[in-house]
N, C-alpha and C positions, 0 to 999 in steps of 0.2 A: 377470223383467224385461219384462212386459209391456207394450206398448204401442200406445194406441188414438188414431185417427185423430186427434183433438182436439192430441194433443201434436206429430203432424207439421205438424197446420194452422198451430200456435203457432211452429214451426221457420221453416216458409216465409212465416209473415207475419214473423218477427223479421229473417229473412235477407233480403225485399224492404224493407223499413224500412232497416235499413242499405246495402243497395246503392243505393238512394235517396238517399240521407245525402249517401253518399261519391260517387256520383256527382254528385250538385250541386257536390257542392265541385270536384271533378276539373275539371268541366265549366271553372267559373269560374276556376279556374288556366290550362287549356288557352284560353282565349278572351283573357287576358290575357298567353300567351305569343304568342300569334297581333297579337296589337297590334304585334308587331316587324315589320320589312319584309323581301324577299326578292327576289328566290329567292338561297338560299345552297347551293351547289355542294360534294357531299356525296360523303365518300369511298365509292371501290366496294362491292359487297354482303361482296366474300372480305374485304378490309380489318377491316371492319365485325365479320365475326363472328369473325375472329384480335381483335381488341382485347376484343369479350366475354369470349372467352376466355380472356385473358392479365388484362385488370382488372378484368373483374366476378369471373369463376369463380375465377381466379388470385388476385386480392387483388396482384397486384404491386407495386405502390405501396406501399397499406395496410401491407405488409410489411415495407418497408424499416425501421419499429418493428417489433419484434418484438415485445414484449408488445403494445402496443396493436390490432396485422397479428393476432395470434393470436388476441386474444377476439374481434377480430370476424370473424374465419373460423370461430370455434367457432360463434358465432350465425348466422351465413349460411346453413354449409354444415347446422348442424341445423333451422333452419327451412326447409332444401330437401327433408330428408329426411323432417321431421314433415308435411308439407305432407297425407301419406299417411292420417295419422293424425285432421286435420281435416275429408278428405273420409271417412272411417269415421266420426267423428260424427255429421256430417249423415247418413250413411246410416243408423245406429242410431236415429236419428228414427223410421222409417218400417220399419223389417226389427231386428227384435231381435236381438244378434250378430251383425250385419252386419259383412262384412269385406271389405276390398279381393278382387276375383276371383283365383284363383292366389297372390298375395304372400302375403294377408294372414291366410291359417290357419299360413303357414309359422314356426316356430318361430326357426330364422334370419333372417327379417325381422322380427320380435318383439325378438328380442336384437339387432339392428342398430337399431332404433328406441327402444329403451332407454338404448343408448350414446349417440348421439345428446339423448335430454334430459339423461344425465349431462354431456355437452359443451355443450349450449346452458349449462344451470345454472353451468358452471366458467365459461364466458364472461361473463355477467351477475356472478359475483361477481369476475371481474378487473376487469371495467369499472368495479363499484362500490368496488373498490380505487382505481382510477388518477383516480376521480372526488373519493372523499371522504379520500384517505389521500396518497398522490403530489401531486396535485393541480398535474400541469405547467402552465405560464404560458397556451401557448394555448388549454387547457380555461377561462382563468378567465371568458371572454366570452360564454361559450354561455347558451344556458335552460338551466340547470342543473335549474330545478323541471322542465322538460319532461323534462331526458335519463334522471330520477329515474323520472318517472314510465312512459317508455318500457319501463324497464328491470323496472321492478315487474309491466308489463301482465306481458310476456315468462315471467317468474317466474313469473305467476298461471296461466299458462296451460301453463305444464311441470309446476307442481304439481298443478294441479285435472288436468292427463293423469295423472300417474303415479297419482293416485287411484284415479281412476274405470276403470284401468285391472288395480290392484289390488282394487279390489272386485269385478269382474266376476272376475277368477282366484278369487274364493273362492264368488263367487255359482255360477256355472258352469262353472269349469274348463275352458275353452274350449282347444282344437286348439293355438294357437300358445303358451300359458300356460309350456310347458318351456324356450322361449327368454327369455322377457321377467324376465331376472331381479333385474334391480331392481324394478322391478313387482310381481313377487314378496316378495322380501323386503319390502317396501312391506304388502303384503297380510299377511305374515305378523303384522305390529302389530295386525290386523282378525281374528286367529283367535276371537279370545272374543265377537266378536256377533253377536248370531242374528241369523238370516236378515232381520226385517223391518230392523233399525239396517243391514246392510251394503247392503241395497236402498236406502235413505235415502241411505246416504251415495256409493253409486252415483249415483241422480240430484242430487245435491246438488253432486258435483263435475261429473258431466256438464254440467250446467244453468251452473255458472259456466265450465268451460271456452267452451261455444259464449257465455256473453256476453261475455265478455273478449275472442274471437276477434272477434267483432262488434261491439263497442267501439273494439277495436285498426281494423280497416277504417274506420270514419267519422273516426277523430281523423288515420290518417296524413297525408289532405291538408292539414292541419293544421302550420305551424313548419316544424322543419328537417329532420324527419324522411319531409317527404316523395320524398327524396331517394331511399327505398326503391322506389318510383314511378317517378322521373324517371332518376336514375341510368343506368341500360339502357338510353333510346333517346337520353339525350347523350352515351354514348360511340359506340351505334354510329351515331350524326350526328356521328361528326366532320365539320368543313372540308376539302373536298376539297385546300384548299392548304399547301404545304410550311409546318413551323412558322417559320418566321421569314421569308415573308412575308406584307405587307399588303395586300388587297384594293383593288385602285382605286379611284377614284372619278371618276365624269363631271364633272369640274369646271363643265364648258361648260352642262351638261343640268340638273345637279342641283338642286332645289329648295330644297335648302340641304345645307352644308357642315363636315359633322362632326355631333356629337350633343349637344344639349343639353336634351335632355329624355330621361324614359325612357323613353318609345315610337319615341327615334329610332333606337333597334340595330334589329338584324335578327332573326327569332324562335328566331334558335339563339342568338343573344348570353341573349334574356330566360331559354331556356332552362335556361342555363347558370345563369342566376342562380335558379331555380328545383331544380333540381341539387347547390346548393353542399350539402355535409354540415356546413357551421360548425364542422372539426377542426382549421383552427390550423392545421395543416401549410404553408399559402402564407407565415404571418405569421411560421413559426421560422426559412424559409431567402431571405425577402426581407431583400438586403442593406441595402434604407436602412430598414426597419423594426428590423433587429436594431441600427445604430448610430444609433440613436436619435430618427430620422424620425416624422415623421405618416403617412405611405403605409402602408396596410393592405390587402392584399389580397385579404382576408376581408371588408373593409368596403365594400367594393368591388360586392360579390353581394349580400351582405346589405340595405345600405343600398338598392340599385339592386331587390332584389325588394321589398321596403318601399313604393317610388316604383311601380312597377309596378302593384303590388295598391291604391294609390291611384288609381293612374290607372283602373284598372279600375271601381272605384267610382263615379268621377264618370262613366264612361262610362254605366254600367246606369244611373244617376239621370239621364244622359239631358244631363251636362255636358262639359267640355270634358277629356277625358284630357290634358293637355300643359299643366296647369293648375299654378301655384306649387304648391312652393319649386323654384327652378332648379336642375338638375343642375348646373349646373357652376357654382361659385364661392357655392352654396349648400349643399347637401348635402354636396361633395364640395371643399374650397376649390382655389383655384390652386396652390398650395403640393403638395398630396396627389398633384394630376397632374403637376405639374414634378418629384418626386424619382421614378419609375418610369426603374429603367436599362433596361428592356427586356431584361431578362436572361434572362428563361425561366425562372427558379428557381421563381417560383408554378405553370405551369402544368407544370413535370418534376413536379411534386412532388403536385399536387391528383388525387384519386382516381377525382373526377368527369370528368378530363379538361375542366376549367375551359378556358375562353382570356381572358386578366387583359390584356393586350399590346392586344387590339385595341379592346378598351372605352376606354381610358388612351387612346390615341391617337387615338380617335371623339373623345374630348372637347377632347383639343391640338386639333386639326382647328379646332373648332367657335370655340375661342380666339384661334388665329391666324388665319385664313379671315375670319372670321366679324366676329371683332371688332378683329384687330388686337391680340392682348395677348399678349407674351412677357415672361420673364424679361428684361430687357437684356441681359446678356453672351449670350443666345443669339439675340435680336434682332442684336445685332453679327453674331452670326456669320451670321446668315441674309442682311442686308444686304450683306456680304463676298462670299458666296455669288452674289448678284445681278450683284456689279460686279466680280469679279475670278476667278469661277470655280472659288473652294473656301474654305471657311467659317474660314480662319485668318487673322483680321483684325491686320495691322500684319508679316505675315509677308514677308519681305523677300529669300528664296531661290526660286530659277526653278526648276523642277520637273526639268532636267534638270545643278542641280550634283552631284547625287550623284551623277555618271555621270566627274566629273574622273578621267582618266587610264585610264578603260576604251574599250574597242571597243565601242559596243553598236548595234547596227544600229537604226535609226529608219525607221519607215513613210511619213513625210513625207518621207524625202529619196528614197525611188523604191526602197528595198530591201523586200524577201521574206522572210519566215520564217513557219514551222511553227507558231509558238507567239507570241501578242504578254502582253508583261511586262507588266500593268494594276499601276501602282506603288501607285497611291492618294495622296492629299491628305499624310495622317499620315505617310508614310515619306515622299515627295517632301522634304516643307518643313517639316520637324523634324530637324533635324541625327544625334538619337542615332537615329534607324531609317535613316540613312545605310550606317552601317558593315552592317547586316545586309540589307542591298540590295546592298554591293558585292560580298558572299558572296555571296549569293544566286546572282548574274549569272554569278562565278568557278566558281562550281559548276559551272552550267548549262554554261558554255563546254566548262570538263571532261571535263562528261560527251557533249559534243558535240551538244548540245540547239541546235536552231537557235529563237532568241527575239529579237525584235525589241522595241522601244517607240515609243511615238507622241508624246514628247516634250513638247513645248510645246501639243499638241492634244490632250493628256490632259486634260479635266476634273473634277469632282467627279462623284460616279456620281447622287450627290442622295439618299444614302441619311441623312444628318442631316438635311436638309428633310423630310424623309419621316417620319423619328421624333418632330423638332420638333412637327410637325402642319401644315405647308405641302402638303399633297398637289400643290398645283400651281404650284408650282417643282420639286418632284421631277419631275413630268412633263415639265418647259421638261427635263432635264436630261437624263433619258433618251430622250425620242424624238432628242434631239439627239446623244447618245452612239449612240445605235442606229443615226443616220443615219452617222455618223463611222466607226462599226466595217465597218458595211457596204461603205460608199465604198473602204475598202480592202480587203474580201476577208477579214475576222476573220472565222475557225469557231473557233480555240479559244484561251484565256484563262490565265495562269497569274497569281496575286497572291496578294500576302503579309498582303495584309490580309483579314480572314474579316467585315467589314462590303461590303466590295467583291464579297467571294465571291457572298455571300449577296444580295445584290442583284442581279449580274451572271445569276445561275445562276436565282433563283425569282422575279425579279421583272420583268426588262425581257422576257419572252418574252411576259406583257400586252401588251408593244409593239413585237411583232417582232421584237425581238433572242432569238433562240435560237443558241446557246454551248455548246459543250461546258469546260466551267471547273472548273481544276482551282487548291485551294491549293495553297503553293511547299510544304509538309511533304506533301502529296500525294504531288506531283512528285517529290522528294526520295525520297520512299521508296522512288518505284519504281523510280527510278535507281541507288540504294542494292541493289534487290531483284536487278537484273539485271545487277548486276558494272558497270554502266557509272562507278558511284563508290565508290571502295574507300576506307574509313575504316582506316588503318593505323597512325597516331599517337597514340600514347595522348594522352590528355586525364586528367589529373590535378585532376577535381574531382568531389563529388555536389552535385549537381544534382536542384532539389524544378521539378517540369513545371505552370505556373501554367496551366489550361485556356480558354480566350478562351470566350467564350459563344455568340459566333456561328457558334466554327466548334464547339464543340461541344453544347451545347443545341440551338441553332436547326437545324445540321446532321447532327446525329453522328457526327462525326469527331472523335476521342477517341485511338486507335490509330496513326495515321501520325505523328506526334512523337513518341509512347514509341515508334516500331518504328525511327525514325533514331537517335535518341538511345541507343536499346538497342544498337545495330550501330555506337557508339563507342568503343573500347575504354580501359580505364582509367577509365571516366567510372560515377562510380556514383546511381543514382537513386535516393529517397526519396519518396513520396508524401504529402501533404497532407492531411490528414485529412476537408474538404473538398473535392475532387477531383472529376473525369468530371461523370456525369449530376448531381453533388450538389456539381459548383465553385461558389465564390463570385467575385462578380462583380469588375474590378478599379475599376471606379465609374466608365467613360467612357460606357459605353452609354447608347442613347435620347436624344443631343446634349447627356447631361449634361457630357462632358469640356468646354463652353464654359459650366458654370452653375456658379458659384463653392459649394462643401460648406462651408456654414456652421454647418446645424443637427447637432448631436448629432457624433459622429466621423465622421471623413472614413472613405469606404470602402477607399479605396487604403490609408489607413494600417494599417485592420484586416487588409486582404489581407496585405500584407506580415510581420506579424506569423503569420499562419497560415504563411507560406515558413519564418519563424524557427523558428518551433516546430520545423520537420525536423531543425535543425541544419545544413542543408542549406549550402555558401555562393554560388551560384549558382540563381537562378531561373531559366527558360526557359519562355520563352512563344513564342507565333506570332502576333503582332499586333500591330501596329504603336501602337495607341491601348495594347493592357497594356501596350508599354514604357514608353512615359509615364508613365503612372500608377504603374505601380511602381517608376520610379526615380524619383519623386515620393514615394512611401511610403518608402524607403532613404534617404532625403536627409533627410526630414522626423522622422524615426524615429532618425535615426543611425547606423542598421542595416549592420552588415559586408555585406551583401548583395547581389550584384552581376545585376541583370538581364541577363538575353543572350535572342536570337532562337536558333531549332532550327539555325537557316541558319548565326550564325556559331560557333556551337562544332562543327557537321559541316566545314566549311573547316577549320579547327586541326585535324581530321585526317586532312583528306586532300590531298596532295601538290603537286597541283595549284590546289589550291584558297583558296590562298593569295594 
């Protein structure tokens, strides 16, 4: 296997040729990620390299499929380990049986690099199962000519290895040759040709290996697979901020308001959109695309990098980047943006560590700010919101009837307590989140919790302005709540509603109110935990736990309801099939509980229907907006089903708490 300089020349002009290639291309992606705006505030370095770990190296995500989590761990993790194997070709360029220093005469790194192309190969043919055989719904949107061809490079380039890897075993019998035994056996088909056919066919698969490999480098930047590229530094650029908050905005300062173009995100948004891997995954567990909605939240990145790489276009020609068709109500209609509940089901679920929530609400922003355009029933509610201080227009109960015939100490009339009750809008002035308010409170007494309320000078927290896309009325609402908690001496917060939570806890610290805030199943537990509330009454039902999204997507808190509800006795529990990190939403989020579910089925109805499945006759939730809705699904549905809060089936068994 001789080789003279001519053929390394040819090596190193073909290997600067394609990093040429691919660099240009790189370049011009990176330049039209850079069109977004900044600076965006990025988690710590340890954060950073734990989530490597956990979603690139780990596949976490990915995996929640099992077959599809598996072929592509077979392809990862063996193009991590052949990687060894590509730097050996290029080195056989220039040094004949060149071999990695140390590794690579080793006979166990031979058979460890073997295995590995038998695992890459099994993976390329599961994918081409699930591609051309399976063929699940979210696959059907992709390049499928692309993901074909991906798949064929990968093949060409495991095949033309095991070759030329085999030929050299019989050309020279090289040092590591006793491990490599698929390579082996490979070679053994190659017994009967003399020497000059197996030199042939030695460079004939080398020569295709290194161009394939160098094929594969100039196409990545290329569609969706440059994902393999971007991937790695969008997870470890996450948002330094908790997921289920949104980033303010200068309303006062800002040049404008929300995003309607797509150079108006930030360059971790365009990123993200650069990132996407096009696997469906967002579009099988988004609740209003599974009943029957327009919102896609694949169409989402996809359309938005489309728009991008346009915009980069006209920029190099030296035009105006922000140039037609309009992002919003062109590309993307009003419709697409009004059904997003903000659930967090796209970005639990996207592999790239997508964020789907803040793009959707760049563009409300830019809707309502900007131009004035809502849905009506949510315009209603926004207007309500204005003039009476919470978004329940025609609602006709005073925030403090749910408190008939209890003790409950109030802040305004000049009393002290430990703990102030944050009711929220939805339990205040909806009659059925009454009864599990007055548990609630019965509890707390109980268990000797000192808690107060603020009564009548409770406001909205402004967290449906905020998802509507009014960023500023959210702001009238909370510097004003910040001023109000302060005036009295609020450190710490207890509320039932996991919208309230989530607002109170990751979002007014933007404006000074910093909280220690705990949910009431929080609380609960840990009163539960320290004997201060003894659950002694059996409760005589099972019971399926409907998950809220904000207290657990957005928060992760998952465990403190099952840990009360487990510590009731007699009560038996059933889980949902969609459940925890993979709940479906009950269809109020993102200010939809005020926008009439016309298109395709209502989501509360499907929820509900996932309770039945258990058999279950009680659902139990913690949040004041999923009782609604799901006794809206029970009602509507027919359904034996009975919604209850964690709060009141822990009272029924405890003593006092009655």
């Amino acid at each position: 296997m001789e080789v003279t300089w001519l053929r390394g020349a040819a090596v190193l002009a073909l290997l600067a040729i394609a990093g040429v290639v691919a660099g240009r291309k790189l370049l011009v992606v990176y330049r039209v990620i850079r069109l977004g705006g900044g600076p965006v505030p990025l988690q710590s370095p340890g954060r950073a390299l734990r989530e490597l770990a956990v979603q690139v190296l780990g596949h976490r995500k990915v995996l929640r499929r099992p077959f599809a989590g598996l072929l592509h761990l077979c392809i990862f993790w063996g193009f991590l380990v052949l990687f060894s194997t590509i730097i050996q070709a290029f080195g056989e360029a220039f040094v004949p049986g060149w071999t990695l220093p140390v590794l690579g005469s080793r006979p166990w790194f031979a058979l460890l690099q073997d295995v590995f192309i038998v695992i890459v190969l099994a993976g390329v043919a599961m994918a081409l199962w699930l591609r051309l055989v399976v063929r699940p719904p979210r696959l059907a949107r992709q390049d499928q000519a692309g993901a074909l061809l991906i798949l064929g490079l990968i093949s060409g380039i495991m095949v033309t290895l095991v070759v030329s890897r085999a030929a050299a075993i019989r050309l020279d019998a090289p040092a590591w040759a006793a491990g490599a035994v698929v390579s082996g056996a490979v070679g053994g088909w190659l017994a009967g040709l003399p020497r000059p056919a197996l030199h042939a066919v030695f460079e004939a698969a080398w020569w295709l290996h290194l161009g394939i490999v160098l094929y594969f480098l100039t196409w990545i930047p290329e569609g969706k697979h440059l994902h393999l590229l971007t991937l790695v530094p969008n997870v470890a650029l996450r948002k330094a901020r908790p997921r289920g908050a949104l980033a303010p905005v200068d309303v006062e300062a800002a040049d404008r308001l929300g995003a309607s173009a797509a150079t108006h995100f930030t360059w971790k948004d365009n990123l993200d959109a650069f990132a996407c891997m096009e696997c469906g995954r967002c579009v099988e567990v988004c609740p209003a695309n599974v009943t029957g909605k327009e919102l896609d939240p694949r169409r989402l990145h996809t359309d938005l990098r489309r728009q991008l790489v346009a915009a980069g276009g006209a920029r190099r020609a030296g035009g105006d980047p922000q140039v037609a068709p309009r992002l919003v109500g062109e590309v993307f209609s009003e419709a697409f943006l009004w059904q997003c509940l903000t659930c967090g089901a796209c970005v639990e679920e996207c592999p790239a560590d997508n964020d789907h929530i803040d793009k959707i609400v760049a563009m409300r922003r830019h809707l309502v700010m900007e131009e004035a355009r809502a849905p009506d029933t949510m315009a209603d509610a926004l207007r309500s919101l204005e003039a009476r201080g919470h978004p329940f227009r025609g609602a006709g109960i005073a925030r403090t009837a749910w408190t008939a015939g209890l003790r409950v100490k109030a802040l305004p009339d000049g009393e002290r307590a430990e703990w102030l009750l944050w009711v929220g809008c939805a339990a205040a002035l909806n009659e059925r989140n009454h009864a599990p308010l007055r548990a609630l409170v019965r509890l707390l007494q109980a268990a000797g919790t000192d808690v107060a309320i603020l009564g009548d000078e409770e406001t909205c927290t402004g967290d449906p302005a905020r998802r509507m896309g009014n960023e500023y009325l959210f702001q009238i609402f909370a510097r004003a709540n910040v001023e109000t908690l302060g005036r009295y001496g609020v450190t710490r917060i207890v509320t039932p509603c996991p919208h309230c939570y989530n607002t109170l806890a990751h979002e007014y610290p933007a404006f000074g109110g910093r909280y220690e805030v705990w949910h009431h199943t929080q609380l609960l537990d840990r009163l539960v935990a320290e004997g201060r509330l003894r659950p002694d009454r059996p409760v005589a039902e099972t019971v399926t736990f409907h998950d809220p999204c904000y207290l657990g997507r957005h928060n992760g808190e998952y465990d403190a309801p099952r840990r009360v509800l487990a510590a009731i006795p007699g009560l038996g529990r059933v889980e949902m099939a969609q459940c925890r990190e993979r709940g479906f939403c009950c269809g109020a989020g993102g200010g939809l509980y005020w926008m009439e579910d016309r298109v395709g089925e209502r989501v509360s109805h499907v929820r509900t229907r996932h309770a039945l499945a258990t058999g279950a006759g009680v659902v139990a939730t913690a949040c004041p907006f999923c009782m609604l809705m799901l006794e809206d699904g029970a009602a509507a549905t027919e359904a034996r089903l009975r919604p209850h809060d964690v709060a009141e089936l822990l009272a029924r068994s405890v003593a006092d708490g009655d």
